[in-house]
N, C-alpha and C positions, 0 to 999 in steps of 0.2 A: 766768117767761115760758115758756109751751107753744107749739108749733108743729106740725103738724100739715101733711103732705104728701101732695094729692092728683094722682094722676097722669092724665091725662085720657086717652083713648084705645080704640078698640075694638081694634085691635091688638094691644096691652097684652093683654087677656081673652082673646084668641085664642092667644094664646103666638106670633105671628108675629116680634113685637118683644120682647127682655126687655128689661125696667124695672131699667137700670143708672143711670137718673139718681137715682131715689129711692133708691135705698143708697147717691151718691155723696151728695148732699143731707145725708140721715144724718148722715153720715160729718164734714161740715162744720159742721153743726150742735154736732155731740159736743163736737167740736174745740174751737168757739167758748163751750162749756159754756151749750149753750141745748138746753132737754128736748124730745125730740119722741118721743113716746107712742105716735102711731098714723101710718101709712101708707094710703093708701087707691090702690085702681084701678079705676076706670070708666068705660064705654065712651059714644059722642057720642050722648049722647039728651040734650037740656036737662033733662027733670027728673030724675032722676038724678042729673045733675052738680048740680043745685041743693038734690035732697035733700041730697047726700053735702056740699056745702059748707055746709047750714046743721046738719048732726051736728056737723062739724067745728070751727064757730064756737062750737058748745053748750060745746064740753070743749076750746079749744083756745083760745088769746091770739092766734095768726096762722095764717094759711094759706099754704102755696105751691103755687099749682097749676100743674102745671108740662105743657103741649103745649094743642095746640087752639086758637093764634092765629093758624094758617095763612089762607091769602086761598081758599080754598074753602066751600062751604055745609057741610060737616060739620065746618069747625073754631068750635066752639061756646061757647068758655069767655069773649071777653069778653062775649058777648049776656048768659048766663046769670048773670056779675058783676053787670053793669048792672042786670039782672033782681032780683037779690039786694040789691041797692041800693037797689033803689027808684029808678035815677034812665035817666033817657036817655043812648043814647050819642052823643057828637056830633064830628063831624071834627075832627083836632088838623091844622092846617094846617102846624106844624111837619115834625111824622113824613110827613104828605104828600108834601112839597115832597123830603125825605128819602128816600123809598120813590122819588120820580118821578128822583131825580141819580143813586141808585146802577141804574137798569136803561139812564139814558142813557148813563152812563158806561162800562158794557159793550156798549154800542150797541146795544141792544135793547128792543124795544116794550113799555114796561111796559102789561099787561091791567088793564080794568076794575076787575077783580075784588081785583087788590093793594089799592085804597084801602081797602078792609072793615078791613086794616092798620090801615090811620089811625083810626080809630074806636073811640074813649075811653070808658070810661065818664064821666060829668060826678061833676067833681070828685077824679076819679083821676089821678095825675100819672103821666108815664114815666121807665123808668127809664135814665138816660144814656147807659149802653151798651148799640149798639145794631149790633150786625157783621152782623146779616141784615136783612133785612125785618120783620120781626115784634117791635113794641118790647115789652120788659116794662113791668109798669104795676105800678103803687102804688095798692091801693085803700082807703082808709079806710073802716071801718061801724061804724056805731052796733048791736049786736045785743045783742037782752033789756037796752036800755038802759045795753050797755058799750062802750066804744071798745074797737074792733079792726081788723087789717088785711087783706086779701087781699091776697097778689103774685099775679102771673100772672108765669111766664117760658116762652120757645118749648122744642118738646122737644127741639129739636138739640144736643145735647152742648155742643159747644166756644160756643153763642149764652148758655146756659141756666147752666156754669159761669162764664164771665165776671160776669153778672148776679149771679148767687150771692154769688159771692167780695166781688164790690166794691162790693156795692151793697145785696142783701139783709143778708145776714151784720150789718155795717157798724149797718144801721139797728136792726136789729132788739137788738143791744147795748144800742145808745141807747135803743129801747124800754127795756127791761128794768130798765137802772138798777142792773144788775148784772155783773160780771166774774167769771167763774168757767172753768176748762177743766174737759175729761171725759176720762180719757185709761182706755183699757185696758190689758192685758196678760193673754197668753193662754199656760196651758200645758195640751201637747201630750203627753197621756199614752198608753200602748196597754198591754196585758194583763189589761183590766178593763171591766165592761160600765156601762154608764151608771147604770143603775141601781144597781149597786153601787158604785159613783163616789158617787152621790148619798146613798147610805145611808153612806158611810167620811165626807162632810162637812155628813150633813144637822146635827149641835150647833151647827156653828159658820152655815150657812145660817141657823140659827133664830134665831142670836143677831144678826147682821146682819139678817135681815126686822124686830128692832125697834128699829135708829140707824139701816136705811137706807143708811150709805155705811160701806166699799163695798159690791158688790151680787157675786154671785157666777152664772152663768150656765154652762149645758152644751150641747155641740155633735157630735152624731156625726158626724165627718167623714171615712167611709171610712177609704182607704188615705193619710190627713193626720191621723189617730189620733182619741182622741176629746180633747176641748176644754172645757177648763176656763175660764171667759171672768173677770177681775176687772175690776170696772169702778169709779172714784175718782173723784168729784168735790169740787172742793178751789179755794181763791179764784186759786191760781197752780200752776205747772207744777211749784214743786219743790216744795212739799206735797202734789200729787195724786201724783208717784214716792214718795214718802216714804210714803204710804199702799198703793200696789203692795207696794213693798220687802215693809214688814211683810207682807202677808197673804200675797205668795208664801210669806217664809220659814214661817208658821203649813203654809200647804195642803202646801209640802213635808214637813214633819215628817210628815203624815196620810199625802201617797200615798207617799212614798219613792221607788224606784226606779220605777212605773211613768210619773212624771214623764222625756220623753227627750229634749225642748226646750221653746221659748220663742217665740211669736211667730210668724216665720214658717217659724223650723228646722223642716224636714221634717226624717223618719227614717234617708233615705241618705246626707242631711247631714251629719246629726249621727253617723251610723257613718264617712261618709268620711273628714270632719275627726278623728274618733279614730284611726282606722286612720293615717293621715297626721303626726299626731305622735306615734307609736311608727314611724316609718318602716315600715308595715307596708303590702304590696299584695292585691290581695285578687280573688279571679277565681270566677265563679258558674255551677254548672249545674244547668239549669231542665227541667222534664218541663213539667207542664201550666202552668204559667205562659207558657210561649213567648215568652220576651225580655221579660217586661216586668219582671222583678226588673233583669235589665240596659240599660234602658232608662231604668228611675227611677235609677239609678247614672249613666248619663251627661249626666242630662240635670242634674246638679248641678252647679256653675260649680266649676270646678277640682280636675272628679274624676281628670282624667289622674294625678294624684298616687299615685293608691291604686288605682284599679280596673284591672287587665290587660284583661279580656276575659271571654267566656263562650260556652258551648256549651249550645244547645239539642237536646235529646235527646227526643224526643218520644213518635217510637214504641220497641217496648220493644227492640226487635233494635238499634238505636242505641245507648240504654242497656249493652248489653253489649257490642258491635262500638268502638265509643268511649270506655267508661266501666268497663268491666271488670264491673258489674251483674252477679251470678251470675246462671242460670237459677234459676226461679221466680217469687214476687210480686213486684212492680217497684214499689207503694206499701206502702213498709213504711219503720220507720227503720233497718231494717241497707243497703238499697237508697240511699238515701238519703248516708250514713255514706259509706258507697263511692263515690258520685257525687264528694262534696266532696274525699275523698283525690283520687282522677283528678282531675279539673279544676284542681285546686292544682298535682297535678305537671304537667299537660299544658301549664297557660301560665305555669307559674313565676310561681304568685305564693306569699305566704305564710300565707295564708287561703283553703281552699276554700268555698265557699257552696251547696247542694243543696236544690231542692224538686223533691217529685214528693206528688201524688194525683187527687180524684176529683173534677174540675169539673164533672160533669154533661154528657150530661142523665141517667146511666144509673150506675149502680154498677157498680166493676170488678175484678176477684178475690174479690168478695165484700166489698170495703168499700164502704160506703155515701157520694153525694155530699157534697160535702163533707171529708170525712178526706185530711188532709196532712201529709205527713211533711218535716220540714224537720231541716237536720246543719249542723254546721258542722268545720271540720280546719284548726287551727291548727298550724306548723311548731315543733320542738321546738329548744329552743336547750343553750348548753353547759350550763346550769346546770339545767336542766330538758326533758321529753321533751316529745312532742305530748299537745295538748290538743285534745280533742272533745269534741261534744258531740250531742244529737239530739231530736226530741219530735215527739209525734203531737196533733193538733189535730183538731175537730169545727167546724169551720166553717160561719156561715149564709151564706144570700141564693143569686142565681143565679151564671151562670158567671164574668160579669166580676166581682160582688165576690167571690167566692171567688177567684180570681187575684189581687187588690187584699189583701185581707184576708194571702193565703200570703204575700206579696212582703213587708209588714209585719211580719207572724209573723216572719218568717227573719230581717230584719236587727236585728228585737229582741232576737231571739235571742242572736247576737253582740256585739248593745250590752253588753246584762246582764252575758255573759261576760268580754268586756272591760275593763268597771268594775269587775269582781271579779277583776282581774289576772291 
């Protein structure tokens, strides 16, 4: 069973609206272990929506098209059903009578124009839940001589997921004649560019492009690392982890350490929670970053544990007036070094953290945008002294991913360290 999701709308094209219903769609699809291939978006012209849903039918066992049942002249998707049917559309006096209780019952004059609502294609059924105006419909079609279905559901979120859940999903099973889930697992690597991501596991990608399951997938996701995606389809939920397990273990053995979570662990996460069970606190100062290494530190759920504070240092007379910074270069890693000592002693934690460099738009002391020096100053205990460390980095993109990019750089920095005791 393929399914195939098109999303109606000019809006949509315009970028006014994102189309978060067709990734939740997805998303429930997977779940249900039903394929869906292609996503589509197009704006209210009927032919158009009627090419795009007869592509659709070509390569695809069902349809969902999800907005454009509103009671306006530009909401066009069940004409162009009916169209696609071959059949007329004709009053359901149910939904009528329905659409006419829910505007009396707010005490207000339901318009004309709502019963366009009521208007079925023939031979299409509704679908029972119905929390707005606008019902979904069940449409059966015969195309190139095969039974298929169109749904329609309205594009309101909370109208279009009820429908989904309990009613599409549900059927579409029974279509099928099959039980199967899809389930993922994503790991969240950083110190390595995609493309050499790709080339450390193109043997084993080639040897899954010929079983098929699982499937292996990549995602550059900024300062969320980059995204190793495994995806397992399997008749039940503990054959489909049993299938994860294994291939995590496999892709670990290949990336090693620059695997730093799982899922949805961010990087601050996964450094706070370490910090955290070594009783360890940990306090950051930032140059061109400007709070946002300390921003993605508190914005973790129960970073109070580990993170003190931090000081923003921006300009270079800061750097020395607060941060003891000698005179000279201020993006360098001896600069740097020294940031993370100060800041460690200044709010008493036991980990300093330091970035400073060249966010653009201009190069400065003669390093080129981009170049970041990131330190980190661990406290030294009885059995051993302090531990630092430091590195200079070329960083792409504009100012915000270079800031994105340093804030990652840095607390990997210290993961690494950390792992290696």
């Amino acid at each position: 069973m393929k399914v195939e999701i098109v999303a109606v709308g000019t809006e949509l094209l315009l970028g006014q609206i994102v189309d978060t219903n067709s990734s939740w769609m997805g998303e429930q699809l997977a779940l249900a272990g039903i394929d869906s291939h292609y996503q589509t978006k197009v704006g209210d012209n009927p032919a158009r929506i009627k090419e795009v849903l007869l592509q659709a039918l070509d390569r695809s066992d069902a349809v969902i098209c999800c907005g454009g049942l509103g009671p306006t002249q530009d909401d066009l998707t069940r004409d162009v059903i009916a169209e696609t049917m071959g059949v007329d559309l004709v009053l359901d006096q149910v939904i009528a009578a329905r659409i006419t209780e829910m505007f009396r019952s707010r005490g207000r004059e339901m318009p004309d124009n709502n019963l366009r609502q009521a208007m079925v294609p023939l031979g299409a059924t509704t679908i029972p839940q119905q929390p707005g105006t606008a019902p979904g419909l069940i449409c059966p079609i015969t195309h190139r001589g095969v039974d298929k279905v169109i749904y329609a559901v309205p594009g309101v979120p909370y109208e279009m997921r009820i429908m989904v859940s309990e009613t599409i999903v549900p059927d579409l099973i029974e279509r099928s004649g099959e039980r199967a889930v899809i389930h993922s697992r994503v790991l969240r690597t950083w110190g390595s560019s995609e493309s050499a991501l790709a080339e450390m596991l193109a043997d084993r990608i080639a040897e899954l492009d010929e079983v098929g399951n699982p499937t292996i997938a990549f995602l550059a996701s900024g300062v969320e690392g980059l995204k190793v995606r495994i995806t397992a389809k399997a008749a039940a939920e503990a054959e489909a982890t049993e299938v994860l397990d294994a291939e995590e273990a496999r892709l670990r053995t290949v990336l090693g350490d620059l695997v730093f979570g799982l899922d949805d662990q961010n990087m601050e996460a996964v450094v706070l929670d370490e910090l955290a069970s070594r009783g360890l606190t940990v306090a950051v100062a930032e140059s061109h970053t400007g709070g946002y290494v300390a921003g993605r530190l508190c914005a973790a759920p129960g970073a109070s544990h580990a993170f003190r504070g931090g000081i923003i240092a921006y300009q270079s007379d800061l750097k020395r007036s607060l941060l003891d910074v000698p005179e000279g270069p201020v993006v360098t890693e001896e600069a740097a070094l020294v940031m993370a000592r100060s800041v460690q002693k200044l709010l008493g934690a036991d980990v300093g953290l330091a970035t400073t460099g060249v966010a653009g738009p201009a190069e400065i002391e003669g390093r080129p945008v981009g170049t970041v020096c990131v330190a980190f100053a661990i406290n030294g205990t009885d059995d051993a002294g302090p531990i630092e460390g430091s590195t200079t980095v070329r960083l792409p993109g504009d100012r915000e991913r270079i800031r994105q990019f340093s804030a990652i750089t840095l607390l990997d920095l210290l993961r690494r360290n950390l792992a290696e005791g």
